[in-house]
C-alpha positions in Angstrom: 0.0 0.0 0.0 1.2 3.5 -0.6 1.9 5.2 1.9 -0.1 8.8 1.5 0.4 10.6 4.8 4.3 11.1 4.8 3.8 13.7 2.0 1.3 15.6 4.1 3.2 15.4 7.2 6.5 16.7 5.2 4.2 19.5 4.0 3.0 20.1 7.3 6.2 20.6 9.1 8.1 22.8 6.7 4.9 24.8 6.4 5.2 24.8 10.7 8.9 25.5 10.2 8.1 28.5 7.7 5.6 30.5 9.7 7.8 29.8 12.9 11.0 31.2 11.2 9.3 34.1 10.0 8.2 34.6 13.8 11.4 33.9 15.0 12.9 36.5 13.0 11.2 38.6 14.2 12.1 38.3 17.4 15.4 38.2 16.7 15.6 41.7 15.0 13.7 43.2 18.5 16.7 42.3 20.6 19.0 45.1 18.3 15.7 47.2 17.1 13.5 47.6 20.7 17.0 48.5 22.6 18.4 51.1 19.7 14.9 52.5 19.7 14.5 53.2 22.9 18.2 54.6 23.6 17.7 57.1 20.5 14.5 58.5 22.3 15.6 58.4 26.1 19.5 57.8 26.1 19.2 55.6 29.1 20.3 52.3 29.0 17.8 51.7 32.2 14.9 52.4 30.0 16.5 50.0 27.5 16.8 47.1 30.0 13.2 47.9 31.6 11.9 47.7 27.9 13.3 44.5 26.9 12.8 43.1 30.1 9.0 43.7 30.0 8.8 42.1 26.8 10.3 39.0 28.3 7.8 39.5 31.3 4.9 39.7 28.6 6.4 36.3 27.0 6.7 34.6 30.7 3.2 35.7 31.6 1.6 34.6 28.9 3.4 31.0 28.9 1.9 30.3 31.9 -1.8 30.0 30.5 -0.4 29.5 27.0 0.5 25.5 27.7 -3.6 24.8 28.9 -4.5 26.9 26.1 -3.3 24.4 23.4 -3.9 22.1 25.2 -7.6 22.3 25.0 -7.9 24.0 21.5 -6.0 24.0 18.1 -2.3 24.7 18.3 -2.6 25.7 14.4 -5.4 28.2 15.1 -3.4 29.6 18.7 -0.4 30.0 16.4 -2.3 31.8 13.9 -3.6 34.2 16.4 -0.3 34.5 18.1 1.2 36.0 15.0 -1.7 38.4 14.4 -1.2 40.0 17.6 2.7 40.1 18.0 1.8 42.1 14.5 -0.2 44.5 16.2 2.1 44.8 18.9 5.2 45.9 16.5 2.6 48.1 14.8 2.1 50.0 18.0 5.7 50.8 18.4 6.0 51.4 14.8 3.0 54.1 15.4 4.5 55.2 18.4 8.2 56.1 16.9 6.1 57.7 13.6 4.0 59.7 15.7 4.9 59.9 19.2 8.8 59.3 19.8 9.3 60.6 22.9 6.4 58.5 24.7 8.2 55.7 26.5 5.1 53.8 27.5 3.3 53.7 24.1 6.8 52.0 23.4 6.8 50.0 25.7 2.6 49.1 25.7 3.7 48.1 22.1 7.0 45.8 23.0 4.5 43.7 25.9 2.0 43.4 23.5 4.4 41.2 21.0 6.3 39.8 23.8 3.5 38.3 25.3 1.6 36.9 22.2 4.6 35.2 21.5 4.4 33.4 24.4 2.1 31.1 22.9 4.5 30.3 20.1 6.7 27.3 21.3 3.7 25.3 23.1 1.9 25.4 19.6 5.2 24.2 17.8 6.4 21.8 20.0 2.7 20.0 19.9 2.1 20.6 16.3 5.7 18.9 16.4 4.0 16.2 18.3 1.4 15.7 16.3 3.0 15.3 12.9 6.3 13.9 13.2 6.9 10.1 14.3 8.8 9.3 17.9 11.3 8.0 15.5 11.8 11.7 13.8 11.6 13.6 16.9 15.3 13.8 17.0 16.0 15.2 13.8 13.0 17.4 13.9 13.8 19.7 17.0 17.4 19.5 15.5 15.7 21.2 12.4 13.7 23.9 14.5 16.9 24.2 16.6 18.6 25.1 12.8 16.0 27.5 11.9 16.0 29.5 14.9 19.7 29.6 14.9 19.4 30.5 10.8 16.3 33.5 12.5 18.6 34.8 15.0 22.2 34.9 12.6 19.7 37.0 10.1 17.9 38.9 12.6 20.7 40.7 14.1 22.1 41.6 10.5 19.1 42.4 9.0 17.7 45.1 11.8 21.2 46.8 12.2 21.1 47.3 8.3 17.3 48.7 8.6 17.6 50.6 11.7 20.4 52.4 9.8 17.7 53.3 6.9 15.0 54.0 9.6 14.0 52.5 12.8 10.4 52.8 11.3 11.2 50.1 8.5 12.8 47.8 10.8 9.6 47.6 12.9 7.0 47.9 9.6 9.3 44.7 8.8 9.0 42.9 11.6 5.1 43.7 11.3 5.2 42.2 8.1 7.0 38.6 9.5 4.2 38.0 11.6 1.5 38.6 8.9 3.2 36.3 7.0 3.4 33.9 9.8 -0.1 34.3 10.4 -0.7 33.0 6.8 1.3 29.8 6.1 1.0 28.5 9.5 -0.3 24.7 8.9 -3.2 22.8 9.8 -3.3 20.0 11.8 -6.4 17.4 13.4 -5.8 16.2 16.8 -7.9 13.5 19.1 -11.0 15.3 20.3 -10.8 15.7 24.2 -13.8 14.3 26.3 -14.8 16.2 29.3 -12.0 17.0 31.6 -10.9 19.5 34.4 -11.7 22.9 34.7 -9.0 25.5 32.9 -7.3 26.2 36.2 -6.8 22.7 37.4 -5.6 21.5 34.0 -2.8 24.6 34.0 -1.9 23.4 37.7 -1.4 20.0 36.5 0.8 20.7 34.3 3.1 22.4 36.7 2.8 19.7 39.3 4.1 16.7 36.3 7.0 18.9 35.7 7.8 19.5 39.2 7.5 16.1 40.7 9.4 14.2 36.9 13.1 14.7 37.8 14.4 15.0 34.4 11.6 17.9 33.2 12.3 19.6 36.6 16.0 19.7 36.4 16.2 20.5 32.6 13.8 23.9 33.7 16.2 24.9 36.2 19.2 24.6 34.3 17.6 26.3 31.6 16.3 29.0 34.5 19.5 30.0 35.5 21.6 29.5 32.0 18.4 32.0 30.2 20.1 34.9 32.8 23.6 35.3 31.0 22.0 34.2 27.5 19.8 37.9 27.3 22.3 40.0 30.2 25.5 39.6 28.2 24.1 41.0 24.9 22.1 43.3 25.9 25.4 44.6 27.9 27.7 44.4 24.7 25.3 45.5 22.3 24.6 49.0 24.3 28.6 49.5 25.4 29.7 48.8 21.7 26.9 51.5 20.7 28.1 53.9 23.7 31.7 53.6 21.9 30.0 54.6 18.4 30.4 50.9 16.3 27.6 51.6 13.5 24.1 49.6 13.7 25.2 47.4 11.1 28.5 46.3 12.9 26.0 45.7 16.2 23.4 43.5 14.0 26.5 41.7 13.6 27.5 41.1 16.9 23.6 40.2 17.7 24.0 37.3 14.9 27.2 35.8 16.5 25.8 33.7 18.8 23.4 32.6 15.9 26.2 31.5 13.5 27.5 29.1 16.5 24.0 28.0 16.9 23.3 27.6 13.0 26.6 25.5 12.5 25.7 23.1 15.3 22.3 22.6 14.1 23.9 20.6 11.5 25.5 17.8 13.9 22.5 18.2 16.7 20.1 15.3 14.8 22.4 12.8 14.6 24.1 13.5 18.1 20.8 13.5 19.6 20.3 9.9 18.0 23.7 8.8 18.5 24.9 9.7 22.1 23.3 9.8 25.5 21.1 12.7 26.1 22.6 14.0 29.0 26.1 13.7 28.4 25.7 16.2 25.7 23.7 18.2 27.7 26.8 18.7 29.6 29.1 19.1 27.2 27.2 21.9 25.7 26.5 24.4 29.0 30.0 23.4 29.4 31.1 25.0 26.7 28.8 27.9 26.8 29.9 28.7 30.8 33.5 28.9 29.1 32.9 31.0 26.7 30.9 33.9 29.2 33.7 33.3 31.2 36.3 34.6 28.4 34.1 37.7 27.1 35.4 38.8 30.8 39.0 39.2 29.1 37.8 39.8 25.6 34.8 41.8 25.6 37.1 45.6 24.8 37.9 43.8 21.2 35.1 43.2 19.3 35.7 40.8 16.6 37.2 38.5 18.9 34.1 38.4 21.2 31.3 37.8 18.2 34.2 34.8 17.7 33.8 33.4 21.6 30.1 34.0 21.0 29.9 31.9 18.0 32.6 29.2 19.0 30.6 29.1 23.1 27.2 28.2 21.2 28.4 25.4 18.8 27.3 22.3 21.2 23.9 24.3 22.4 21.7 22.8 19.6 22.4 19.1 20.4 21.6 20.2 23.7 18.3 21.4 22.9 17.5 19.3 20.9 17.5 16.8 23.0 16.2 18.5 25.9 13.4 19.1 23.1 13.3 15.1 21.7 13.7 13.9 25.4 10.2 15.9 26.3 8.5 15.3 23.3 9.1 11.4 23.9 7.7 10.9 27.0 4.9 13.3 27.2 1.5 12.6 25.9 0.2 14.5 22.7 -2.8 15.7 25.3 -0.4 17.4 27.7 2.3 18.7 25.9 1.4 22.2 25.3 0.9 22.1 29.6 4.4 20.5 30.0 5.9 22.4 27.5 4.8 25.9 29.2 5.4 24.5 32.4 9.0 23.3 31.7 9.5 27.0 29.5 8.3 29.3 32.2 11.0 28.5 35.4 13.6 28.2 32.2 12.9 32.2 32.0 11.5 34.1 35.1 15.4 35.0 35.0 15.1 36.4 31.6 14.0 39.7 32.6 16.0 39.9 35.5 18.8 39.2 33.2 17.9 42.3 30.9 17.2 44.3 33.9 20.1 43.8 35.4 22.2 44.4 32.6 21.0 48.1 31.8 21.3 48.9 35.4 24.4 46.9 36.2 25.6 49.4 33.2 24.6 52.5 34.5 26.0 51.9 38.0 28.9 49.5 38.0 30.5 49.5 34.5 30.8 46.8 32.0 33.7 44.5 33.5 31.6 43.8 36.8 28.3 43.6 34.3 29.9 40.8 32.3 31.6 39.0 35.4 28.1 38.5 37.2 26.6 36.5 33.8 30.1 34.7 33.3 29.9 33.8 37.0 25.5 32.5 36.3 26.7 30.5 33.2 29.5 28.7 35.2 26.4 28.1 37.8 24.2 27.1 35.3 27.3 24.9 33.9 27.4 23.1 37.8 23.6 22.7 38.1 23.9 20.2 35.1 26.9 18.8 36.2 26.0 17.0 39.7 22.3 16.6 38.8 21.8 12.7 38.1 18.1 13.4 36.4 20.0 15.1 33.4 23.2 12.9 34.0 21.6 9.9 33.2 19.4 10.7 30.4 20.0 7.7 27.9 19.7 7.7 23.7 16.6 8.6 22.0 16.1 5.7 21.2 15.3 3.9 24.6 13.2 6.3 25.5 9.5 5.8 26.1 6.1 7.6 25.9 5.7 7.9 29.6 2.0 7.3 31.5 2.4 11.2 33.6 0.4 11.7 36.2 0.0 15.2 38.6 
């Protein structure tokens, strides 16, 4: 017999992986454009850190419901809806810089909008992943979304330093423009009707109670928790002390994409490490790796071509890390809780984020860059230890002995 669904699943996912790039891109031109925005209307890198920091708050927020909220509806319809609104949020800066530049809070109303819509983004990939690609593919599938956000984040970074040099109004009408098209191509995929059930708020505390009482989703969050500190504080720091020393926008979009490239060229190994080694060793290996690399921007971080190097070299092993943080869920979580699981393992993985971003803009203002970029060197190599001496993540085994586990809260 011929086998007619393949096609349609193929179709599905790079349809899934289209709308989701365009998304992710996105995102990735906000961390240069919402930061050079704000410090060409208010000059304070405070206001910058507050900004991006309550964008991350909007995203955290919002994760928290966004889980029970796929959960119990379409994932292709939430993901359409999700795009449509980050839209409107860009659209509101864009509105605000055209027609009211020196409001902060229209700005920032604006950068909470997006940041929180997007929020429902990874539960709705991650179980439209679920529901279209066999246990046998899961591997090489979150190795491919690992590849196109790394291929999102190396072109983000270029793209908004070479539009904000044109006109910060461009850069955000593009952005706009990613999430329409998002909006449009996202796929669509049938799932099991649900029967009955619990009420909205007992189903979003169950899924918070299965990730805190399974060892290996609990200690995958925290790692994740504390290692999401120095991911967004360390850029956020270099980004606004190479602009204080007057390196164009383009040259900063640069820097932006470095960590990217490293991510992009280790997408290309993650699948068949995740399939060919144990889970958590390379888990280890790769916040390992980052923690050293944090630890030389401490030495580095006054030349920069040498420190877009460190960040590209420090994020080589990250993909095969999360992709198999990403195949390891997917495998043992069942299709009806895995937008619940996935929210509740991505939330605690980053309530730090906007501390991170906060802390870097005021670490800035008060205490210079050298003790900004020791603190996030000295949360990686934390971060680094965490996974180290935890025997959940240590003992992870290959994808392929894993099992579709029966979770209970």
């Amino acid at each position: 017999m011929v086998n007619t669904t393949a096609p349609i699943r193929i179709g599905r996912f790079r349809r899934l992986m289209a709308a989701t790039i365009a998304n992710e891109l996105s995102g990735a031109m906000s961390t240069v454009v919402l930061p050079l925005i704000v410090l060409s209307t208010t000059h304070s890198p405070a206001l910058a850190g507050i900004a991006v920091a309550s964008s991350t708050a909007g995203l955290i927020i919002s994760q928290i419901f966004a889980g029970t909220v796929v959960d119990r509806f379409s994932p292709a319809r939430i993901l359409r809806v999700s795009s449509l609104t980050q839209a409107v949020g860009w659209l509101v800066v864009c509105s605000a810089v055209l027609f009211a530049p020196t409001c902060f809070s229209l700005i920032l109303i604006g950068a909470v909008v997006a940041g929180g819509a997007s929020g429902f983004d990874g539960p709705s990939e991650h179980t439209l992943i679920k529901v279209i690609v066999p246990k046998e593919s899961l591997g090489r599938a979150t190795a491919v979304s690992q590849g196109r956000e790394a291929t999102a984040g190396l072109l983000g970074g270029p793209i908004a330093g070479a539009l904000y040099a044109v006109s910060g109004v461009l850069a955000l009408a593009t952005q706009t423009i990613l999430h329409l098209l998002a909006s449009i191509v996202a796929p669509t995929a049938r799932r099991a009707r649900r029967e009955g059930g619990e009420s909205f708020i007992a189903e979003l505390k169950a899924g918070f109670r299965i990730v805190l009482k399974h060892p290996g989703l609990r200690s995958s969050a925290l790692v994740a928790g504390i290692a999401n500190f120095p991911v967004v504080a360390l850029p956020l720091a270099l980004l606004t002390h190479y602009e204080h020393q007057g390196v164009p926008s383009l040259l900063l979009g640069v820097l932006s994409s470095s960590f990217g490239v490293g991510i992009l060229i280790g997408s290309f190994f993650a699948g068949s490490l995740s399939t060919r080694f144990r889970l958590g060793r390379l888990g280890i290996t790769a916040i390992g790796c980052f923690a050293l690399g944090q630890v030389l921007i401490i030495l580095t971080f006054e030349e920069f071509w040498l420190t877009c190097a460190i960040l590209a070299a420090s994020a080589l092993p990250l993909p095969a890390f999360n992709a198999a943080i990403g195949a390891y869920t997917a495998a043992i979580t069942p299709e009806p809780l895995m937008g619940r699981v996935v929210s509740a393992t991505g939330v605690p993985g980053m309530l730090l984020m906007p501390v991170g971003s906060l802390f870097a803009g005021v670490s800035l203002q008060q205490w210079g860059m050298f003790a900004t970029v020791a603190v996030s060197a000295l949360i990686a190599v934390a971060s680094a230890m965490v996974m180290g001496i935890s025997p959940a993540l240590r003992q992870i085994p290959l994808l392929s002995q894993l099992k579709e586990e029966v979770i209970q809260d």
